[in-house]
N, C-alpha and C positions, 0 to 999 in steps of 0.2 A: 334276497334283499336288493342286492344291483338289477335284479332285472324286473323287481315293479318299480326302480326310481329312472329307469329306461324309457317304461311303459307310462310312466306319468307327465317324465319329458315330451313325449309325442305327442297324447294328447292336449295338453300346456299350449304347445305348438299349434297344434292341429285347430285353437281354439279361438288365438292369436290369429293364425288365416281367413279363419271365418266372419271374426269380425270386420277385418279390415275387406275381405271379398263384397261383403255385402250390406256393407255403410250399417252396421246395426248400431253405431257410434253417432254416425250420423244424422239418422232416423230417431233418434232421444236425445242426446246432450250437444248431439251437434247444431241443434235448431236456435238455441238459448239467444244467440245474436239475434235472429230476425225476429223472436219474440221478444225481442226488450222494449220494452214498456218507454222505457228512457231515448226518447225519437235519435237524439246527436250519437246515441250508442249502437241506433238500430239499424242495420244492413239489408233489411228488407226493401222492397221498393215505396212504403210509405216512412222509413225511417229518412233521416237528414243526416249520416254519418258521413258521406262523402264530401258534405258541404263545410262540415263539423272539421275535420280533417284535412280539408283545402285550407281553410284561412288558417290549422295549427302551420301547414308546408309553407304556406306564403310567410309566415312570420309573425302574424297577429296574435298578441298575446289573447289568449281562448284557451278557456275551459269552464270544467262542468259544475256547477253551484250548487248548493245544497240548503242553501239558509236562506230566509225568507227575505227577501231584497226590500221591502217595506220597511225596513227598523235600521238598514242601513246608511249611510252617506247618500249624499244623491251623487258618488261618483264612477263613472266606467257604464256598461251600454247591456243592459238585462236582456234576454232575449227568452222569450217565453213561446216554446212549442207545442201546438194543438192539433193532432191529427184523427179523427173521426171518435175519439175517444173523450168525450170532456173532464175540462179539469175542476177543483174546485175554485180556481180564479177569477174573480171578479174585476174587472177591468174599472168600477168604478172605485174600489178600493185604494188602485192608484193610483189615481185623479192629482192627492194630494202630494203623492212622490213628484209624480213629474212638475206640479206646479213651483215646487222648490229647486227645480234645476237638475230633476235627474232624467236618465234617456231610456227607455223602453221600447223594443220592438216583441210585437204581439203579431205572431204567422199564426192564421188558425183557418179552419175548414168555414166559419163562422165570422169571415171579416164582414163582412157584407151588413152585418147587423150595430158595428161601431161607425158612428160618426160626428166629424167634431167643426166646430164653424170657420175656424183658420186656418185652411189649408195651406200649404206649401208647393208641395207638388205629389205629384201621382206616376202611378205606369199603366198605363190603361186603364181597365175600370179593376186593375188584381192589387193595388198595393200605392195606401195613401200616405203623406207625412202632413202632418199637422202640428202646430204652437199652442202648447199650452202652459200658461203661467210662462215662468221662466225656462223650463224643458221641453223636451220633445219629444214627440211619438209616433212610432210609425205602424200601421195595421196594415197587412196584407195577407196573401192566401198562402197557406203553408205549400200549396204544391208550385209554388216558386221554388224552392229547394230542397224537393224532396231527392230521392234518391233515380226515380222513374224520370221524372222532368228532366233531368240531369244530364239523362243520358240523351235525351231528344235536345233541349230545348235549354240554353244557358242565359239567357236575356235577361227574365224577372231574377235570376240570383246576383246578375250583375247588378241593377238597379240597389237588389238586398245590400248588397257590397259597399256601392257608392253612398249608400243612407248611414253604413257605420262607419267610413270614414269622414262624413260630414258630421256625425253625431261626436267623436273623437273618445278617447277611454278603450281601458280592455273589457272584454267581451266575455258577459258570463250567460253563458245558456244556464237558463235557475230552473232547476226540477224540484223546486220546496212543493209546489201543488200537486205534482206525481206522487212523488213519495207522502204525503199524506193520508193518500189512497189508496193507490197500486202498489207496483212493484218495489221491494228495496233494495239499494244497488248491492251487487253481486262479482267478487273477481272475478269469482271462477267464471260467470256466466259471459263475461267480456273480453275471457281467453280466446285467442286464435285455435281458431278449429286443430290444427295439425298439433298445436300445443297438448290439447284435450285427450288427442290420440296416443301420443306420448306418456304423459302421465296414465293413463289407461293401463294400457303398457308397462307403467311401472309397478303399478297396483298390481296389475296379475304376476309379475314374476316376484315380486316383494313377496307374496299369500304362497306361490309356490315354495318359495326358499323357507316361508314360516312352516309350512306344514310337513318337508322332511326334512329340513335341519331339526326341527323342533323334538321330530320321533328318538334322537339321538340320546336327548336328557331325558330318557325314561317318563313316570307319572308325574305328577305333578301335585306337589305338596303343599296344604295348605299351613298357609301364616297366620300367624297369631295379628286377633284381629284388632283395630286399633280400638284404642279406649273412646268413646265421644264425649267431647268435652261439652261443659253448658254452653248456650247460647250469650256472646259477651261477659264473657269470664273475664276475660284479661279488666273489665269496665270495675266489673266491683271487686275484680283483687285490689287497683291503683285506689279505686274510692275509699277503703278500706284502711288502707294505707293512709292515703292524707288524712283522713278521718278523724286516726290516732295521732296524727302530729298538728290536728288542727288547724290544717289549711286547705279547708273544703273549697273554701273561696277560690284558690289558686288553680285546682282541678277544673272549676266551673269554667272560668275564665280561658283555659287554655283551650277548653273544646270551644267556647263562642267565638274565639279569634280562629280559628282552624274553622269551625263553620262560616265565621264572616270572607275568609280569603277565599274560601272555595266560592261562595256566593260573588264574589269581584269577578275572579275568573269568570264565571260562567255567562258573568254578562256583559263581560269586555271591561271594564271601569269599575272605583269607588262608586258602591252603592250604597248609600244613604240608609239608617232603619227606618226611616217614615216611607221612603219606597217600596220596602221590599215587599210586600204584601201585595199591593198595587201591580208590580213585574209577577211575582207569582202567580195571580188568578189571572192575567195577560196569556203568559205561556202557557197554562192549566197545565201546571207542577204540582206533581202529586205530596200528599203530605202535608196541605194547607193547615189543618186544625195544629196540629206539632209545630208546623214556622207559625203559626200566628202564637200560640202558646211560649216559646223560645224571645222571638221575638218583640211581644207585647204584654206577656204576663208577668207578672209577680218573681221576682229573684228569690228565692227558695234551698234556703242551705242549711237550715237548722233543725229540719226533718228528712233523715236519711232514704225515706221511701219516695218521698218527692224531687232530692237532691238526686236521685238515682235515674228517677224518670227521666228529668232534664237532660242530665249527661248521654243515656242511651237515646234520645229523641235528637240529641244535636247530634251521636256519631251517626245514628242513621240517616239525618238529610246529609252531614257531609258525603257519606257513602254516596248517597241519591246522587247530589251532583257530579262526581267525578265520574259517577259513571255515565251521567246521560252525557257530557261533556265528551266522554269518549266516545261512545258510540257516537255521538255526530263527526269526530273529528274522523272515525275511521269510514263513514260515509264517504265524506269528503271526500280521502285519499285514496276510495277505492273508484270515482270517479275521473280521477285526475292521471 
């Protein structure tokens, strides 16, 4: 017995050498950086990470955005990157942001093709600022700040520099048009390489320690399996309950107030019922005919089959929301 957990040891070892001999780590999950989709994330020579990174060292409040800057304030300096990859951005879509006072910088392979009648000033023929309405915007070639330019050529990212300090506000690189499309942000994939090797590393010797520690405890015995409960049980035990003590009303009402705060949350503010319908087919939130039903139909208490639908159609959009609510917020933070 000691001498195959000897013989296991070595190899264990011997397995651990070879990957670290011949980058087979790095040739798969080592590359994840320079394929990132998300240009500020990307270390390749058409990403922007170095530039991304420069203004975090210098002090500039910057970072990576995730929500669609159109429905916000018009305040702090959006920075939207485009590198040989289109997005689904429309540049006339924002017309009405900036006219309201907000600041957009637009780098793309494609500047060449925006242009606006009130100039401001330029950097040669790579990267224009222009007035419109009450904001500003500036369009130029994303290989001002690429990764490659960088390394030659610092001039057009100065210019970039000087345009967001005139513009004033913090700096959000908005990847809402990537992520519609492409890639979605990813920790693991934004780890440092040597990180990636490590955990690797833990992984294999974690599997090793499971599979002869494990031999120790003999077969392995099965459990009694769990019972499956119904689908919303807990809904029609409570329903059931007020039922009998005739306060169906009170049941209804606690799930439309728990539905109406989740709905506040999700969309920053008291939201109105004559809105909500309106925000919903906006965002195309799933579940439309159930909120228009909850929302705009008939209050229904005095038939148990329909008193019942009601309740299980408000816990499922509150579900709906908290969860989409969280996935965005852990986008977010997996950018940041």
């Amino acid at each position: 017995m000691k001498k195959h957990k000897v013989i296991g040891i070595i190899f264990l070892l011997i397995g651990i050498y070879l990957v670290n001999r011949f980058n087979i780590v790095d040739q798969t999950i080592g590359k994840a950086n320079k394929d990132n989709e998300s240009l500020p994330l990307n270390t390749s020579k058409r990403g922007v990470s170095i530039y991304y990174d420069t203004l975090k060292a210098l002090g500039y409040s910057v970072t990576v955005d995730a929500a669609s800057f159109l429905d916000q304030e018009s305040k702090g300096i959006f920075v939207i990157t485009e590198n040989k990859q289109p997005l689904s951005f429309k540049l006339e879509e924002a017309e009405n942001f900036i006219k309201k006072g907000g600041k957009l910088i637009y780098l793309t392979d494609q500047y060449k093709k925006y242009k606006y009648p009130n100039l401001l000033k330029k950097y040669k023929e790579k990267a224009f600022v222009y007035a419109l309405g009450k904001g500003r915007i500036m369009i130029g070639d994303i290989n001002l700040i690429t990764n490659k330019t960088l390394l030659k050529n610092k001039e057009g990212a100065y210019f970039v520099l000087k345009c967001i300090e005139d513009f004033k506000g913090d700096i959000y690189f908005n990847e809402y048009y990537r992520f519609k499309q492409g890639q979605t942000p990813s920790l693991y994939r934004n780890l440092p390489f040597y990180v990636k090797v490590i955990l690797f590393q833990l992984i294999f010797f974690i599997a090793g320690g499971i599979v002869y520690l494990g031999k120790r405890f003999g077969k392995a015995k099965r459990i009694i399996n769990e019972i499956e409960r119904d689908e919303n049980e807990y809904l029609y035990a409570a329903a059931n309950l007020y039922e009998k003590g005739g306060s169906m009303n009170t049941v209804y009402n606690e799930f439309f107030m728990e539905l109406q705060k989740e709905v506040n949350k999700t969309f920053k503010r008291r939201v109105k019922k004559e809105e909500i319908m309106d925000l919903w087919e906006k965002h195309s939130m799933p579940h439309k005919e159930k909120a228009l039903r909850i929302f705009h139909g008939p209050l229904v208490t005095n038939h148990q089959k329909d008193f019942m639908r009601s309740i299980k159609d408000m816990d499922e959009l509150t579900q709906m929301l908290a969860k989409r609510r969280e996935v965005a917020w852990k986008r977010l933070k997996q950018r940041t």
